[in-house]
N, C-alpha and C positions, 0 to 999 in steps of 0.2 A: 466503401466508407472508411475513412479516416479513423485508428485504435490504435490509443496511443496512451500514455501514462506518462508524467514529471514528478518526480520525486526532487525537490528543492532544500535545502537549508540555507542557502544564501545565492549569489550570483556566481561564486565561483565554486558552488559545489553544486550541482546541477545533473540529475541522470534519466534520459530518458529512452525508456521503452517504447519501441516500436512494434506493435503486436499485429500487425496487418499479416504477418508469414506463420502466427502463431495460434497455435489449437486454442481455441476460445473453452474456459474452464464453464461448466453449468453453475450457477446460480447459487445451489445449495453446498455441493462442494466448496464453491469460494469463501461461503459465510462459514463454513466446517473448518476451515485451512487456516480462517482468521480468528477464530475463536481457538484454535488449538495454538496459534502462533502467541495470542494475547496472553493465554496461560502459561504455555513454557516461556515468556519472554518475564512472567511478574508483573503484569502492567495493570497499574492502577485506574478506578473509573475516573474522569475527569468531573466528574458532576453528582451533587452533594447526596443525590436521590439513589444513586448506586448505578439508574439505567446507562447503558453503554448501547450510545450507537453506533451504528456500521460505519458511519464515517470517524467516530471517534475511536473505531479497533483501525481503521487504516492506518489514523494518524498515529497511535499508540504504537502499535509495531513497528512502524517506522522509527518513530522515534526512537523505542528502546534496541531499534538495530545497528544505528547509526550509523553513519556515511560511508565508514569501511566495509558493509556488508553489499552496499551500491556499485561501488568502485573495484574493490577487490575479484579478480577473475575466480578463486576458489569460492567465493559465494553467489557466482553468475545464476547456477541454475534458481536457487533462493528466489536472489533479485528477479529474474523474470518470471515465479511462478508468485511472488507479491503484487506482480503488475496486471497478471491475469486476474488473479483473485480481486483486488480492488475494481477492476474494470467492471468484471462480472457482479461483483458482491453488492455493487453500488448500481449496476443495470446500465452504466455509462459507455461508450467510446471514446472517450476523449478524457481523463481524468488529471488533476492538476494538484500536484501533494503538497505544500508549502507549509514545511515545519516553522518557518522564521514566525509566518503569522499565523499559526495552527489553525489552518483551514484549508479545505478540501474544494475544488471547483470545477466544473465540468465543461 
């Protein structure tokens, strides 16, 4: 099966994980990973009620990590343990990040 992750902010910023050779993270771990990233990252709930969902910590961390932590080789292992956790965290294989129109797709 096809495990893959795109983190997007536009056309020509584009990076994607390919996790088919990659230890798949468990579940609770990955929700553990994104909630520790959300907190040291300072990220804000997006929605008025305070709840943050799981796909609203993916996009938040992305976001407040931004394109240099995707691209840059000294934050590789980073990037690919966000791509785990997202996979995992959301229950998906296939997951589709696109900051331009802050949503999440499987």
């Amino acid at each position: 099966m096809r495990s893959q992750v795109t983190v997007s902010w536009s056309d020509t910023a584009t990076y994607r994980f390919d996790l088919e050779e990659v230890q798949p993270m468990p579940h609770e771990q990955a929700r553990a990973w994104l909630d520790e990233q959300f907190t040291a990252m300072e990220c804000e709930p997006t929605r008025l009620t305070g709840k943050v969902l799981t796909a609203d910590k993916v996009l938040a961390v992305a976001l407040a990590a931004g394109p240099g932590h995707f691209l840059d080789a000294k934050h590789r292992d980073w990037a690919v343990t966000y791509a785990r956790a997202a996979s995992a965290a959301l229950a998906k294989p296939v997951v589709s990040v696109d900051l331009a129109r802050m949503s999440v797709g499987y």
